[in-house]
N, CA, C and O atoms as a GROMACS GRO file, in nm:
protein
  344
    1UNK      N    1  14.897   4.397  13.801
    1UNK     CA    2  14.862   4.353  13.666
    1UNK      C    3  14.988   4.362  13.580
    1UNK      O    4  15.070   4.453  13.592
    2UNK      N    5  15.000   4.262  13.491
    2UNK     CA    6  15.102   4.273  13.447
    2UNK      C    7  15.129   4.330  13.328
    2UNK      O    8  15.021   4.333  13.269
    3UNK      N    9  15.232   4.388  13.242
    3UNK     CA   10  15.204   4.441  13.090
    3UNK      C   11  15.145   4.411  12.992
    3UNK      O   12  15.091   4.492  12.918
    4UNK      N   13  15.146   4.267  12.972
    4UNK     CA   14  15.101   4.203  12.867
    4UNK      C   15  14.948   4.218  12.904
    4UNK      O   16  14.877   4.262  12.814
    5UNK      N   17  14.879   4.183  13.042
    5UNK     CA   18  14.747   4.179  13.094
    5UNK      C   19  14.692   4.296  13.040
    5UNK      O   20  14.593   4.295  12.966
    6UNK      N   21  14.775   4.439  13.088
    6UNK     CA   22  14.746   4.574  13.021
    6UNK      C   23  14.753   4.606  12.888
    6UNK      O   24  14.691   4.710  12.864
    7UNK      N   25  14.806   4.554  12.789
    7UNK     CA   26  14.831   4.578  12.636
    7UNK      C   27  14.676   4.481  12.614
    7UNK      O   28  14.584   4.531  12.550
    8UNK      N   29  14.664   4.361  12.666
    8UNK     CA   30  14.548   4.330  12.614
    8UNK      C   31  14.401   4.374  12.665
    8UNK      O   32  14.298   4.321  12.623
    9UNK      N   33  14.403   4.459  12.740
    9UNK     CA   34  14.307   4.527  12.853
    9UNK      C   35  14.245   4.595  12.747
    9UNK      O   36  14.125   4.593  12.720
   10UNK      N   37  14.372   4.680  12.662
   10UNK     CA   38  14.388   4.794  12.568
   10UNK      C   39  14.349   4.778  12.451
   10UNK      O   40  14.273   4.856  12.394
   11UNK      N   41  14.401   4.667  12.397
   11UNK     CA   42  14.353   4.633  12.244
   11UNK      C   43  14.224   4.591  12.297
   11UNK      O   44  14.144   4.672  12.251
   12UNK      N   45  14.160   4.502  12.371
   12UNK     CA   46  14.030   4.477  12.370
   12UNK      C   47  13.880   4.619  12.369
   12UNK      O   48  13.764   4.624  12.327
   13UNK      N   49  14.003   4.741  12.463
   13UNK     CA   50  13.894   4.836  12.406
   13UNK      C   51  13.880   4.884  12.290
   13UNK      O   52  13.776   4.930  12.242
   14UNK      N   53  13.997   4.874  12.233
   14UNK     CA   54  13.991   4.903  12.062
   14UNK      C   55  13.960   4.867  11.971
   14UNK      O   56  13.933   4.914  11.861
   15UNK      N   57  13.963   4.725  12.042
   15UNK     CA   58  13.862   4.636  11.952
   15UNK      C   59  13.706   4.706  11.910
   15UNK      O   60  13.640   4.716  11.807
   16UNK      N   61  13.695   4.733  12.010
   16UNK     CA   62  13.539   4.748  11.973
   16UNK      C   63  13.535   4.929  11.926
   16UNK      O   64  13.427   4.986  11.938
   17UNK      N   65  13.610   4.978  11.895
   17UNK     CA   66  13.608   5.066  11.856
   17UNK      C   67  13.712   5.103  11.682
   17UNK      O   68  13.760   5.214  11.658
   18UNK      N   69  13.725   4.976  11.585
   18UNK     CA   70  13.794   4.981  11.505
   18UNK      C   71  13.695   5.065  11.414
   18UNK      O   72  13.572   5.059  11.422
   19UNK      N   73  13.777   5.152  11.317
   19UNK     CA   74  13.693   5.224  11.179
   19UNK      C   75  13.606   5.142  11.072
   19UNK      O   76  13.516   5.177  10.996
   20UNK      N   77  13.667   5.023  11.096
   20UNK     CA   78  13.597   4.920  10.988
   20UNK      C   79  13.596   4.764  11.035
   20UNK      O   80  13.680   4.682  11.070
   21UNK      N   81  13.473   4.768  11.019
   21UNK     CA   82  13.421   4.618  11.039
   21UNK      C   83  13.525   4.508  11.025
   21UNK      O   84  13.610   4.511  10.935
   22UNK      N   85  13.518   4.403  11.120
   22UNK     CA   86  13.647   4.298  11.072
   22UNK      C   87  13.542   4.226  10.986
   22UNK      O   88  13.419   4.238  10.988
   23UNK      N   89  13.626   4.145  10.908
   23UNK     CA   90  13.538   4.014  10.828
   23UNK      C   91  13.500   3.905  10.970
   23UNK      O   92  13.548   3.881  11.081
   24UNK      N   93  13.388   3.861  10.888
   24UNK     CA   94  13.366   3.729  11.010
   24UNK      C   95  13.461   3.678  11.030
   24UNK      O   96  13.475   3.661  11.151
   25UNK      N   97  13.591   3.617  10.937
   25UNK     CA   98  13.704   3.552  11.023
   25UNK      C   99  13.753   3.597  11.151
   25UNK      O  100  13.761   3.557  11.268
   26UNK      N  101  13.785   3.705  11.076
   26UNK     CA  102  13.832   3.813  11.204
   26UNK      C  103  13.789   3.836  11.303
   26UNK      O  104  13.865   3.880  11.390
   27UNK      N  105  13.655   3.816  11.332
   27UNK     CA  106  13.541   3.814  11.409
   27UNK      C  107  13.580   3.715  11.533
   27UNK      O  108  13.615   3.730  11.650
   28UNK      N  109  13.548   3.577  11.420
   28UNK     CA  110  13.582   3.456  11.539
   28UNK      C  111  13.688   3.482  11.587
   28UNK      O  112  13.669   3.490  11.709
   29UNK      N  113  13.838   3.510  11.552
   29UNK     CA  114  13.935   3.493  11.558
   29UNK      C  115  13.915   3.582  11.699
   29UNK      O  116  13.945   3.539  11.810
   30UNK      N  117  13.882   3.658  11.683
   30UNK     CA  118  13.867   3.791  11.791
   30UNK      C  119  13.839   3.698  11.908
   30UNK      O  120  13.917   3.674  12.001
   31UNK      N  121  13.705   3.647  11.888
   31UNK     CA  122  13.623   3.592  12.008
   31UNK      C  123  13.742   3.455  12.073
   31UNK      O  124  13.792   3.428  12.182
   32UNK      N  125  13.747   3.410  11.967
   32UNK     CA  126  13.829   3.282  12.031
   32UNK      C  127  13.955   3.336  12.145
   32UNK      O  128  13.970   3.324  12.266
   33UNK      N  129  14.042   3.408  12.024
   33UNK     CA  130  14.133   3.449  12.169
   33UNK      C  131  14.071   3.478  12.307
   33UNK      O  132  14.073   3.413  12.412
   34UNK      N  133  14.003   3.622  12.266
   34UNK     CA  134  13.949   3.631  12.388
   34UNK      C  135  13.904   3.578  12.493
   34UNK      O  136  13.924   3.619  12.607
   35UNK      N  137  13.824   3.457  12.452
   35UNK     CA  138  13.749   3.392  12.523
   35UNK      C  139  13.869   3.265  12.621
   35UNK      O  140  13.866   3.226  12.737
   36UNK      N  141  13.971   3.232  12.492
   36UNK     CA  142  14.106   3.135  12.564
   36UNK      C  143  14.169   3.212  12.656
   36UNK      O  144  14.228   3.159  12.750
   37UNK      N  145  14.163   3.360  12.637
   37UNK     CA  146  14.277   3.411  12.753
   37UNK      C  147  14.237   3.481  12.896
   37UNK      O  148  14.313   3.522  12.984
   38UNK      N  149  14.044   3.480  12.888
   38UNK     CA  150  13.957   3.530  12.942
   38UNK      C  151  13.910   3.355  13.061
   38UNK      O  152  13.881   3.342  13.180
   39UNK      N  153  13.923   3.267  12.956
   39UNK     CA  154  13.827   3.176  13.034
   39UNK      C  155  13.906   3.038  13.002
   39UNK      O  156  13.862   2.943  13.067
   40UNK      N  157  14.010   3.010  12.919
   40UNK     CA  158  14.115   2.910  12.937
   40UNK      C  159  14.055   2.797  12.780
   40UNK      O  160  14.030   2.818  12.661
   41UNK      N  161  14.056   2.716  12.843
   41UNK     CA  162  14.042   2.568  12.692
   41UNK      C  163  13.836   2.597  12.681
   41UNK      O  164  13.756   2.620  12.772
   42UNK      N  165  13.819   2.586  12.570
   42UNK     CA  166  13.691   2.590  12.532
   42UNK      C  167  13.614   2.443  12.582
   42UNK      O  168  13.651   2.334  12.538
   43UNK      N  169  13.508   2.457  12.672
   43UNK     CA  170  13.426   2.329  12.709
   43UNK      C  171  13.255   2.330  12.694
   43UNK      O  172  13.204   2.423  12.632
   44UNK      N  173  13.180   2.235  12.746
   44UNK     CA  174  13.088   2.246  12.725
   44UNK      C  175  13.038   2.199  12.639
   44UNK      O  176  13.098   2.107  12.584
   45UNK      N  177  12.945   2.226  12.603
   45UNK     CA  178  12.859   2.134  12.490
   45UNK      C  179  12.833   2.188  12.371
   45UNK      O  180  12.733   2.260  12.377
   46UNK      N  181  12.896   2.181  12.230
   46UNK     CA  182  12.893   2.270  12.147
   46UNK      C  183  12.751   2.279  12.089
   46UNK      O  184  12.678   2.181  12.076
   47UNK      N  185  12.709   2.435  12.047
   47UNK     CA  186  12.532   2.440  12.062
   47UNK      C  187  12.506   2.368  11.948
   47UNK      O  188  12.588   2.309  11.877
   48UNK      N  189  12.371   2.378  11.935
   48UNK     CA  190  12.305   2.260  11.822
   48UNK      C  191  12.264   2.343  11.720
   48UNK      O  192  12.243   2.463  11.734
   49UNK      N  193  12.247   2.259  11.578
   49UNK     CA  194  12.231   2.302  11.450
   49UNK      C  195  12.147   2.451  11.468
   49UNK      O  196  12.189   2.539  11.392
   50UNK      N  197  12.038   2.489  11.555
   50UNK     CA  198  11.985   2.572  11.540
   50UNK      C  199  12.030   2.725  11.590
   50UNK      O  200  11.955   2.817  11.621
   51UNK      N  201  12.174   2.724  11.588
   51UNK     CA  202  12.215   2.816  11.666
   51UNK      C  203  12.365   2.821  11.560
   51UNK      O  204  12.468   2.773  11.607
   52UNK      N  205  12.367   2.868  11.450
   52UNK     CA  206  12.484   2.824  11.340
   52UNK      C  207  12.629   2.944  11.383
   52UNK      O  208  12.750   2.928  11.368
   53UNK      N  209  12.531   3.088  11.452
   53UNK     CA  210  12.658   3.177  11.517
   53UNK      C  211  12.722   3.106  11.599
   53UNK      O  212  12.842   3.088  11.582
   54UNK      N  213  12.637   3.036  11.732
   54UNK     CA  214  12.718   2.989  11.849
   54UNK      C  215  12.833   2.868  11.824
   54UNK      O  216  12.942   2.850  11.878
   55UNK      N  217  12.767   2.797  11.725
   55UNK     CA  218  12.820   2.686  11.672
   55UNK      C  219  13.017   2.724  11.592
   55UNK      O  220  13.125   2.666  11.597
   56UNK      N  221  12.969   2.839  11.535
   56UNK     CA  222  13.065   2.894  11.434
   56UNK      C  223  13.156   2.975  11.588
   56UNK      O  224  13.271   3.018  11.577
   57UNK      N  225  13.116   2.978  11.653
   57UNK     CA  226  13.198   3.093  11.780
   57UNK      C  227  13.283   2.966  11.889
   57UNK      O  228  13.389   2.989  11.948
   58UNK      N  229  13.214   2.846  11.895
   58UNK     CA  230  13.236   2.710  11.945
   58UNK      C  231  13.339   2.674  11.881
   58UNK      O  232  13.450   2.647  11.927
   59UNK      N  233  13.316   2.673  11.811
   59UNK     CA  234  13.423   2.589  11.675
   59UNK      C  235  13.606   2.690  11.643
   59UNK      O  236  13.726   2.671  11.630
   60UNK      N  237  13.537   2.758  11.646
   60UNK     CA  238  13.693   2.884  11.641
   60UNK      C  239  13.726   2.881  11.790
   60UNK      O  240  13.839   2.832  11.794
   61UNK      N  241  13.683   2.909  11.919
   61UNK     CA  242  13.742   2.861  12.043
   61UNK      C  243  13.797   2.735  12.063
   61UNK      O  244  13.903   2.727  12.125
   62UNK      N  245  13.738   2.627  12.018
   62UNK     CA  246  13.748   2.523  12.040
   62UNK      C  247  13.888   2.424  11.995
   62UNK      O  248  13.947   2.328  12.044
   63UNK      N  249  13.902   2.510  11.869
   63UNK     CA  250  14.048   2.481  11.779
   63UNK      C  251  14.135   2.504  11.852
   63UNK      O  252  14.210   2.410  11.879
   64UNK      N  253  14.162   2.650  11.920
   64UNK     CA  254  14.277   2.677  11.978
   64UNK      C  255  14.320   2.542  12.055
   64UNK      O  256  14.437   2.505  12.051
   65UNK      N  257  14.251   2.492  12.103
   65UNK     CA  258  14.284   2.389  12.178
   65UNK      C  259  14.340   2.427  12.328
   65UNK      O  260  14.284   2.493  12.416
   66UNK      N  261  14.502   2.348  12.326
   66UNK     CA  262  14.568   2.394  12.461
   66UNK      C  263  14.696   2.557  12.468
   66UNK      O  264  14.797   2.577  12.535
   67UNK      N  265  14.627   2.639  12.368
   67UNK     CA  266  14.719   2.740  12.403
   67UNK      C  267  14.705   2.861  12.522
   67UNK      O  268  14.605   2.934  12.529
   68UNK      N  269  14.778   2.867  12.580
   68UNK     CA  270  14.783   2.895  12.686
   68UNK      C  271  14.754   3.073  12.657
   68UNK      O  272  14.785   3.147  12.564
   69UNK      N  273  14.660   3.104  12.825
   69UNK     CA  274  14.626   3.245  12.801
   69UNK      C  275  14.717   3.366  12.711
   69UNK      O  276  14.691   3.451  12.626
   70UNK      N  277  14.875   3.301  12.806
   70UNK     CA  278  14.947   3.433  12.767
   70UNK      C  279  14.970   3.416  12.597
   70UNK      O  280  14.993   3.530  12.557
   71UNK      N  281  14.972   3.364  12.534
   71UNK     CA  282  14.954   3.316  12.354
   71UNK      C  283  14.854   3.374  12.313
   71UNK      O  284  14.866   3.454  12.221
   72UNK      N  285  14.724   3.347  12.372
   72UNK     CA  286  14.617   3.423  12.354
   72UNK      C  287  14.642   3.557  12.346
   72UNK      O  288  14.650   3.637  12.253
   73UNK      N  289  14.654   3.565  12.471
   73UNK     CA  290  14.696   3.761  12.498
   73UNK      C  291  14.726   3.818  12.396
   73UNK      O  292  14.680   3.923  12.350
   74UNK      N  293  14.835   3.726  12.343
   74UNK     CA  294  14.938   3.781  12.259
   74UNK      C  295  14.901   3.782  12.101
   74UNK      O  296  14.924   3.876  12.025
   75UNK      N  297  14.839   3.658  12.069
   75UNK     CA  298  14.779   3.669  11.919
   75UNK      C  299  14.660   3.818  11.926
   75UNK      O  300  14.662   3.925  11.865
   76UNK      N  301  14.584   3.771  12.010
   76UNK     CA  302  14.447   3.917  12.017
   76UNK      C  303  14.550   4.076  11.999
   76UNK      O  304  14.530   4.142  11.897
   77UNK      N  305  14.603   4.102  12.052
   77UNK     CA  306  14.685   4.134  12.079
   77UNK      C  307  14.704   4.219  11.899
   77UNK      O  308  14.646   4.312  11.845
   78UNK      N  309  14.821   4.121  11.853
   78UNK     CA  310  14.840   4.120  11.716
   78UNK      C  311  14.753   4.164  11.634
   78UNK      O  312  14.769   4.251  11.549
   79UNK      N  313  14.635   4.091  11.663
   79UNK     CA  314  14.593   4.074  11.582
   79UNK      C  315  14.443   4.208  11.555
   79UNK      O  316  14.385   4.202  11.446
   80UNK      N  317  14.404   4.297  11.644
   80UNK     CA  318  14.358   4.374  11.686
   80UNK      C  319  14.485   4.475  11.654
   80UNK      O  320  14.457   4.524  11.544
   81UNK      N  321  14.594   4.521  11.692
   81UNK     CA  322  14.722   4.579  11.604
   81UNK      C  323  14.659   4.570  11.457
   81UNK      O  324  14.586   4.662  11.418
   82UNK      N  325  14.689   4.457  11.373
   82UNK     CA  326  14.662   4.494  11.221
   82UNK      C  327  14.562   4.493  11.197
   82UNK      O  328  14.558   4.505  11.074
   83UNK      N  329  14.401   4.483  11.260
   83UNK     CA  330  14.321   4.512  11.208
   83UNK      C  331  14.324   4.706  11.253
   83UNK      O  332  14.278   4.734  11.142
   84UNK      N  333  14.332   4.765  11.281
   84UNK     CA  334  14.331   4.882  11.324
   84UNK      C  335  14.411   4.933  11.181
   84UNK      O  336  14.352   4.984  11.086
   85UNK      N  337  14.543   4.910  11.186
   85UNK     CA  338  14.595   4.935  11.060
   85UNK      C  339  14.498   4.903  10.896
   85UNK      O  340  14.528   4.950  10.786
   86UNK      N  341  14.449   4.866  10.908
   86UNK     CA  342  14.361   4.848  10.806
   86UNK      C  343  14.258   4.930  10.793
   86UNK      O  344  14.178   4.915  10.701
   0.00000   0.00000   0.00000
């Protein structure tokens, strides 16, 4: 495994263990990386009006577009860093 694989292994457990709630941005932002560096370009069928979380969790994966896992890694990463600081 490589370092970067392990730093994000790490922040992902910390994620879920921060002192204070992220804002929903922060939220998606969370999921999206994760999900780009976990499972690659966002596909599938984005869910329907009756589902406005999945839709909102679709939509923030979906942006990233083509950035590649290790970017991912690396924003979550970051970005899990300053929410902790906060």
């Amino acid at each position: 495994m490589s370092d970067l694989e392990t730093q994000f292994k790490t922040a992902a457990a910390a994620a879920q263990n921060l002192s204070q709630r992220p804002s929903n941005d922060d939220l998606l932002k969370l999921y999206a990386y994760y999900k780009q560096a976990t499972q690659g370009q966002a596909g599938g069928k984005r869910p329907g009006f009756t589902d406005p979380v999945g839709r909102a969790k679709y939509d923030a994966w979906k942006k990233l577009g083509s950035l590649s896992a290790e970017e991912a890694m690396r924003a979550y990463i970051d970005l899990v860093e300053r929410l902790k600081q906060a």
